[in-house]
KETORSE-66602 format. One line per 3 residues: number of its first residue (from 1); their letters; for each residue z, y, x of N, C-alpha, C. Coordinates in pm, 1 decimal, padded with zeros to 6 digits. Atoms other than C-alpha are relative to their C-alpha. Layout:
N
NUM = a = Z:Y:X:Z:Y:X:Z:Y:X | ... $
//
This chain:
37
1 = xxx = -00030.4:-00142.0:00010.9:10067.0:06818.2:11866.9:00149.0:00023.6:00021.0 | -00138.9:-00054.4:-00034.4:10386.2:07006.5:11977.1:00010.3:00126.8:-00107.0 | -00035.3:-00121.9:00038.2:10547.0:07217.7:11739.3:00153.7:00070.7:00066.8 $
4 = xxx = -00149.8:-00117.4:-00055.9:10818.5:07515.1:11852.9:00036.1:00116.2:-00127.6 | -00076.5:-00091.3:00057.2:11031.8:07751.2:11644.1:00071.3:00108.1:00111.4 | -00052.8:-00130.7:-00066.1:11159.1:08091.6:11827.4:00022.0:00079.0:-00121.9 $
7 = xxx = -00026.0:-00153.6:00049.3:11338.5:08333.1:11698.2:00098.0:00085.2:00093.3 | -00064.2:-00154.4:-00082.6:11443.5:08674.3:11801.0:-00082.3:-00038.9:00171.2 | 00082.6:00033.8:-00097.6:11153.1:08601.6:12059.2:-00046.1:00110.5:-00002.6 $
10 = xxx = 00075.9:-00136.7:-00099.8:10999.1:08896.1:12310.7:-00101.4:00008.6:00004.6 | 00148.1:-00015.7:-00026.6:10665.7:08991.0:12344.5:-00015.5:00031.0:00103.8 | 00002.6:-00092.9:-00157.4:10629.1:09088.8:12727.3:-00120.3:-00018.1:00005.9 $
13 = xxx = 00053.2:-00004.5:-00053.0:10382.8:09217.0:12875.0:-00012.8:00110.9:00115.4 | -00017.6:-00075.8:-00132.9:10327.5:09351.5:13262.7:00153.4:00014.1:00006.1 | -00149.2:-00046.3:-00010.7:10706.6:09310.9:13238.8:00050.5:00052.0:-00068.5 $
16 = xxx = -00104.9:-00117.0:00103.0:10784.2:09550.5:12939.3:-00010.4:-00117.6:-00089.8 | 00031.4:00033.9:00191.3:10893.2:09445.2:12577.9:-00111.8:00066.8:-00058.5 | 00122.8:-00022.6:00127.0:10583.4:09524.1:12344.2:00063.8:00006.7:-00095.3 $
19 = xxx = -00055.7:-00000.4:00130.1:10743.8:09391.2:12043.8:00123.1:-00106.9:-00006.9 | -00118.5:00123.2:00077.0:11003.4:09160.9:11888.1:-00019.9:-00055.0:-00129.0 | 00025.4:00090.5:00143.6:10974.2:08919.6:11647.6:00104.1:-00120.9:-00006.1 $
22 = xxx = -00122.4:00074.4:00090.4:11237.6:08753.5:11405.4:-00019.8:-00129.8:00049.5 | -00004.9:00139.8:00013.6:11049.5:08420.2:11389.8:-00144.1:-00004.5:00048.4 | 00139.8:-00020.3:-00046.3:10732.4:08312.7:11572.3:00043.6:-00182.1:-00026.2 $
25 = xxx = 00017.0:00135.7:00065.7:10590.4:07920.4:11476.1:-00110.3:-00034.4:00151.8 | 00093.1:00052.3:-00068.0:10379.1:07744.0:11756.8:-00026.6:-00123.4:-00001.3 | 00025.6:00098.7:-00029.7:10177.9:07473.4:11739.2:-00140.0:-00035.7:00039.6 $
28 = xxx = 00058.4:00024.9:-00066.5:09973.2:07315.3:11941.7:-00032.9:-00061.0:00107.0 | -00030.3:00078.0:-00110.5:09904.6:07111.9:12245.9:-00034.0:00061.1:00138.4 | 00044.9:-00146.2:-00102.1:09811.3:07439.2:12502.9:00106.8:00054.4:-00018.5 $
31 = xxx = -00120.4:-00111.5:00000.9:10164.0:07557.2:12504.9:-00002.8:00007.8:00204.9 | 00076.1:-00023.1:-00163.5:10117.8:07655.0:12932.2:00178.2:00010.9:00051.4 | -00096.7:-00026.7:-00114.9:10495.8:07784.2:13014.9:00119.0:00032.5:-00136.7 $
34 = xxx = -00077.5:-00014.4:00088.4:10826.1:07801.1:12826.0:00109.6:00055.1:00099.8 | -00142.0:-00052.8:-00119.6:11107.3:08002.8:13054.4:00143.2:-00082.7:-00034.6 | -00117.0:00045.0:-00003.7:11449.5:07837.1:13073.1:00088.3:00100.7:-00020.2 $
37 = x = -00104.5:-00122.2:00060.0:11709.9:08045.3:12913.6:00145.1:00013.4:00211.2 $
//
């Protein structure tokens, strides 16, 4: 399993912000795409 920590992470979708969130937790081994800052 892969875990990730984000914070002050975007919600996009079709290109817009949706939401924002402080702190988001992922884990799992289906993580698909991570963008490069």
């Amino acid at each position: 399993h892969m875990n990730i920590v984000l914070k002050n992470a975007d919600e996009i979708k079709n290109g817009e912000t949706i939401a924002k969130h402080n702190l988001v937790i992922l884990r799992g081994d289906n993580i698909v795409y991570i963008s490069p800052p």
